[in-house]
Wavefront OBJ file of the C-alpha trace (Angstrom):
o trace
v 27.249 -20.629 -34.471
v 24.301 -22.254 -35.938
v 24.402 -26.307 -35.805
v 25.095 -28.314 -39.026
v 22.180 -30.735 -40.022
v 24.820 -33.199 -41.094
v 28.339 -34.212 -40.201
v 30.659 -32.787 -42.372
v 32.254 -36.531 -43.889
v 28.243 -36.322 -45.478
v 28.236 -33.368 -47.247
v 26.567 -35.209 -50.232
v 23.366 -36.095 -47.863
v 21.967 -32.975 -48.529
v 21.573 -33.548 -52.367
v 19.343 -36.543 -51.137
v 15.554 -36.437 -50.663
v 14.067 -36.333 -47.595
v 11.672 -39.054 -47.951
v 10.813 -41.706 -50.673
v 8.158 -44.659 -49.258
v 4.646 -42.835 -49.342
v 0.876 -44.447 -50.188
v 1.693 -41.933 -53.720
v 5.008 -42.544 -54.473
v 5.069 -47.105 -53.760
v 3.191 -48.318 -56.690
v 6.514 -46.624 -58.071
v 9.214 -48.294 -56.063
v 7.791 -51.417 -56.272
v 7.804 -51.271 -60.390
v 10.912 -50.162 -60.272
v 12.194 -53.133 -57.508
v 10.362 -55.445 -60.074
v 12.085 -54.481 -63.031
v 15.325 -54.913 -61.533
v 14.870 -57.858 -59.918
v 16.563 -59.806 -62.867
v 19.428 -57.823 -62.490
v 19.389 -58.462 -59.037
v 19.178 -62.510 -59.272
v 21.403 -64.246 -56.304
v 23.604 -66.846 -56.826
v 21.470 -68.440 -54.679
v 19.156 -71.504 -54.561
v 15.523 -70.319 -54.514
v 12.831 -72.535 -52.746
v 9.140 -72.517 -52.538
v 7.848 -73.470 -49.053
v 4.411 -73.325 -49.945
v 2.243 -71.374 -51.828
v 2.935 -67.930 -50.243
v 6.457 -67.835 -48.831
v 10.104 -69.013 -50.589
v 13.347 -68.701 -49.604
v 16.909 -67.650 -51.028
v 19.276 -70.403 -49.931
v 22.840 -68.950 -49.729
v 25.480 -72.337 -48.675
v 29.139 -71.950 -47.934
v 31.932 -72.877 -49.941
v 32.812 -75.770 -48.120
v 29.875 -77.284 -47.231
v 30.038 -79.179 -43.150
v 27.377 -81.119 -41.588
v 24.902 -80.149 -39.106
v 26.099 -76.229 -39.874
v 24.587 -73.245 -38.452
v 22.114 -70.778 -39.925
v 21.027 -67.352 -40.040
v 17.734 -66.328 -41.240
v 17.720 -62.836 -43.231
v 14.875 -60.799 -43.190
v 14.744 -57.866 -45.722
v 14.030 -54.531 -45.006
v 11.501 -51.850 -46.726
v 9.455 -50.245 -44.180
v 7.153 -53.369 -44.130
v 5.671 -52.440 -48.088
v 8.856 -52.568 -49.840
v 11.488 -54.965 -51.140
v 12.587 -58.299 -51.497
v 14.386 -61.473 -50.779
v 16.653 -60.530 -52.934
v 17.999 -57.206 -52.223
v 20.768 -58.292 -49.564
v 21.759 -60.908 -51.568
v 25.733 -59.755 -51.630
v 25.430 -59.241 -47.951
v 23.659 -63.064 -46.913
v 26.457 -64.785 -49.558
v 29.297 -62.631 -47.883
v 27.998 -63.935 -44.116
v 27.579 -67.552 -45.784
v 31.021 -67.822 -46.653
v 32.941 -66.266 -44.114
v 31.043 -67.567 -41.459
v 30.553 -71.079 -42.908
v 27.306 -71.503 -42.202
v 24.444 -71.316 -44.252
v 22.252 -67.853 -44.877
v 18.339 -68.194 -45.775
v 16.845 -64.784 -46.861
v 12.927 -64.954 -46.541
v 10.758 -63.845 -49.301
v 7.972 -62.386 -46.925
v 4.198 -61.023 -47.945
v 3.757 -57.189 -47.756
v 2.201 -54.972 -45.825
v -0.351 -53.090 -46.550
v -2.244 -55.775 -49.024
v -1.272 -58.005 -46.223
v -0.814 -56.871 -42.912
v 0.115 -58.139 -39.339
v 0.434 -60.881 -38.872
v 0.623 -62.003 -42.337
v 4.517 -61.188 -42.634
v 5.446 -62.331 -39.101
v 3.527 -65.601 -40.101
v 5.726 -65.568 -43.574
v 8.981 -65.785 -41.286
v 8.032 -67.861 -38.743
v 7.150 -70.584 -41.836
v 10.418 -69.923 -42.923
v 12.125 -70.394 -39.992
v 10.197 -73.640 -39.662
v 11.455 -75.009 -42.593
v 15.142 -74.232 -41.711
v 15.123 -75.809 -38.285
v 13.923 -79.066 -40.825
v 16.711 -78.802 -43.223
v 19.043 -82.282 -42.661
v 22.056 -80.073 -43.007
v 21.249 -77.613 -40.233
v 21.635 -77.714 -36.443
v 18.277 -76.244 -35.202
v 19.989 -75.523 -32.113
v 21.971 -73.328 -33.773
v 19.533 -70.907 -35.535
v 20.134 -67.244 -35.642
v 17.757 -64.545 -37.027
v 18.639 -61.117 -37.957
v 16.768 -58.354 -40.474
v 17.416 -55.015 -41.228
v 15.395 -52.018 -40.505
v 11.532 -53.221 -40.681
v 13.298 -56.698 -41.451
v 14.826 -55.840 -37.890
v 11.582 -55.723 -36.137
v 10.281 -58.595 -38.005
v 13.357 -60.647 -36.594
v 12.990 -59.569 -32.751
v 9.112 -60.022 -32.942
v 10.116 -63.692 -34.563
v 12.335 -64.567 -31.607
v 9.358 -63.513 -29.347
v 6.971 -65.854 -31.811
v 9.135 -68.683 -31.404
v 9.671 -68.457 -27.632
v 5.985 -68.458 -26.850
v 5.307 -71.316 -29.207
v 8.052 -73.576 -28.199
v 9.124 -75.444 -31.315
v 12.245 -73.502 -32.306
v 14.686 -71.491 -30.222
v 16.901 -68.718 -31.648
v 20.532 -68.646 -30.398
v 21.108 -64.963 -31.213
v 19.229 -61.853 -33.016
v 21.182 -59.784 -35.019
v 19.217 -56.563 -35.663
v 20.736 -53.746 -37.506
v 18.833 -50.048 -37.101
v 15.425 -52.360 -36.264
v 11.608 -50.957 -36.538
v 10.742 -52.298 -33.079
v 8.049 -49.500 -31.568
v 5.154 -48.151 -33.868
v 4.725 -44.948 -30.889
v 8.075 -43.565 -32.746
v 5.266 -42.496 -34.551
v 4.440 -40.003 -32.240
v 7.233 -38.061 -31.588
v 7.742 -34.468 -31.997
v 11.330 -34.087 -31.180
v 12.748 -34.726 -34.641
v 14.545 -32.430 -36.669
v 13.196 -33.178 -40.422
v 16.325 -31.253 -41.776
v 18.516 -34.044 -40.476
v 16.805 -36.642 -42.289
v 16.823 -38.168 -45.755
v 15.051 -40.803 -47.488
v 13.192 -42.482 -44.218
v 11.164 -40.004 -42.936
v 8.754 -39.249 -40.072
v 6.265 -39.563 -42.637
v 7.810 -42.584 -43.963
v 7.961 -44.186 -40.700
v 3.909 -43.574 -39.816
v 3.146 -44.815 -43.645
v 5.275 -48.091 -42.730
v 4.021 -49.085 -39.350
v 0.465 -47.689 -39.851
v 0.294 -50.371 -43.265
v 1.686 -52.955 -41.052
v -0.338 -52.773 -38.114
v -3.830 -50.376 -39.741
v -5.920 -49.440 -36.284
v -3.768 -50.946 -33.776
v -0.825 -48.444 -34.785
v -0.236 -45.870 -32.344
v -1.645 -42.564 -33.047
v -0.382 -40.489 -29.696
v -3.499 -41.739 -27.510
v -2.637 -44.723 -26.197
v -1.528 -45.878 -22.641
v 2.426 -45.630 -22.327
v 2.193 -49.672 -21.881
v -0.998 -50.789 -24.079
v -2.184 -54.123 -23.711
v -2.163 -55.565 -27.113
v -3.863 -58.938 -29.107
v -0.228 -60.146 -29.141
v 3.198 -58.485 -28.094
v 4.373 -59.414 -31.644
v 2.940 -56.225 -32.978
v 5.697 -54.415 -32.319
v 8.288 -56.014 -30.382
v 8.837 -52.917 -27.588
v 5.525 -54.168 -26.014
v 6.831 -56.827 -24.674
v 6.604 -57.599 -20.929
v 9.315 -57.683 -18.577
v 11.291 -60.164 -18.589
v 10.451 -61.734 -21.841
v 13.864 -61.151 -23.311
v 13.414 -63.701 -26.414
v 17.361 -64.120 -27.262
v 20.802 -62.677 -27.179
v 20.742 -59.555 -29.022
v 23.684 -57.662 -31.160
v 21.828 -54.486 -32.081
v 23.431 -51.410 -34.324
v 21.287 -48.281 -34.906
v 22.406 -45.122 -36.758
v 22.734 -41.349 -34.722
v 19.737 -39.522 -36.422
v 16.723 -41.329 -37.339
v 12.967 -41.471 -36.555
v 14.044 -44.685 -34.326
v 17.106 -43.913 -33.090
v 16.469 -45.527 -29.490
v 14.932 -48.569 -30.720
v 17.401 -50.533 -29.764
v 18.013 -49.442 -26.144
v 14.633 -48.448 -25.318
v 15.340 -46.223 -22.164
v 11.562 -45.555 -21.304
v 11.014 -49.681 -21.860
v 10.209 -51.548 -18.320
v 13.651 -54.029 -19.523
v 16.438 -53.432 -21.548
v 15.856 -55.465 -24.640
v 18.713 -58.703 -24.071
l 1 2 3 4 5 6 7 8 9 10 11 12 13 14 15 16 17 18 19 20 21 22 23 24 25 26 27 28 29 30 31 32 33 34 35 36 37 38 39 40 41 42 43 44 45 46 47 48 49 50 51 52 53 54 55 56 57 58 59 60 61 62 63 64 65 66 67 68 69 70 71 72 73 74 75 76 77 78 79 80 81 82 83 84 85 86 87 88 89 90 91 92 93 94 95 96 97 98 99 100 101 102 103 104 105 106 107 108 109 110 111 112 113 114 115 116 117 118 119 120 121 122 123 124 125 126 127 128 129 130 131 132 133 134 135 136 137 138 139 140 141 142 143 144 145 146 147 148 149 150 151 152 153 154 155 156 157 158 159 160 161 162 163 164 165 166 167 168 169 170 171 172 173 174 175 176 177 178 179 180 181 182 183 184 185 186 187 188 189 190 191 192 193 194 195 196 197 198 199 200 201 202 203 204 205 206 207 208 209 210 211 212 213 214 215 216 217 218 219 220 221 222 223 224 225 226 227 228 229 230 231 232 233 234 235 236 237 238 239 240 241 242 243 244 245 246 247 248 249 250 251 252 253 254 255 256 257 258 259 260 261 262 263 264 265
């Protein structure tokens, strides 16, 4: 008997389309993320931190001194979205873990490309290890999807420079190695809405001739591991690391990385 594309508890995914983020189709999607941006406004403080990045401030109910953070970094396949798309999520975390969520309103790829939106969120993360009411010992980052890689290559940032230290990365279904590019294993029937295509659009924007294109050495040496977090070296585990990916996807083994030299820790 032929194999099912999807699991029967998703019979709906097959009404959705197979891929949205394109070069054609983001002047679109990012009108259409402006225009509901109002309707998306957090109940949230918003701060500038200079002229290029701000920050959505989410603080708990009852307030404590010297709390804990997490900094949020949004996904969109490094061209899309904003600060203000997990804003339910970062107030939900705020108050039921007490501590206080910053969601970083980072510059996008490919009008600005690496390192420009690492940069973004390592300002950020500079200016909540300064906040009075924050332990900076106690500083977690986390993203989702591309906001995923652009957390674990932060924690790698930080490391090498040596003026913050992350206690924990919290990356859910992360963007962390552009040579998923390459492969030629996928199914496209399985997918929907990030696709193959989406995926080279994404990481190509972000990281233009330095992407992988199928020709490169299985470990490249790069200008800076921070390109894409999987080229790391051994042993350069950055922080702890709670990691979720989803079954079919054109990362799926980001997180566990059985080819890497070390198991990402």
């Amino acid at each position: 008997m032929a194999k099912q594309p999807f699991n029967p508890q998703l019979r709906a995914a097959r009404f959705l389309p197979r891929t949205i983020i394109s070069a054609r189709t983001l002047p679109t999607l990012r009108l259409l993320t402006k225009l509901t941006r109002s309707a998306r406004r957090p109940d949230a403080q918003v701060v500038s931190v200079d002229a290029d990045v701000s920050v959505h401030v989410f603080r708990p109910a009852s307030a404590r001194p010297r709390t804990p953070a997490l900094l949020w970094i949004h996904g969109g396949g490094m061209v899309l979205g904003d600060a203000a798309q997990d804003s339910r999520f970062c107030g939900r975390i705020a108050d039921q873990l007490n501590i206080v969520v910053v969601s970083v309103e980072y510059r996008l790829a490919p009008e600005h490309p690496f390192p420009t939106p690492l940069e973004d969120c390592y300002t950020a993360l500079q200016w909540v290890a300064r906040q009075p009411d924050i332990d900076p010992a106690r500083i977690a980052v986390g993203g989702a999807s591309a906001g995923g890689g652009l957390a674990a290559a932060l924690a790698l940032l930080a490391k090498e420079r040596g003026e913050i230290r992350p206690v924990l990365q919290l990356l859910s279904y992360p963007t962390l190695d552009d040579r998923t590019t390459t492969r030629t294993d996928i199914d496209p029937r399985r997918l929907r809405i990030w696709s193959p295509g989406s995926n080279r659009f994404g990481w190509r924007a972000y990281l233009g001739a330095i992407a992988s294109d199928g020709n490169v050495p299985r470990w490249p040496r790069r200008p800076a591991t921070t390109t894409s977090p999987a080229f790391r070296p051994h042993g350069s585990a950055s922080a702890p690391t709670t990691c979720s990916t989803m079954r079919t996807s054109p990362t799926p083994g980001d997180c566990s990385r059985p080819a890497s030299p070390a198991p990402f820790t």
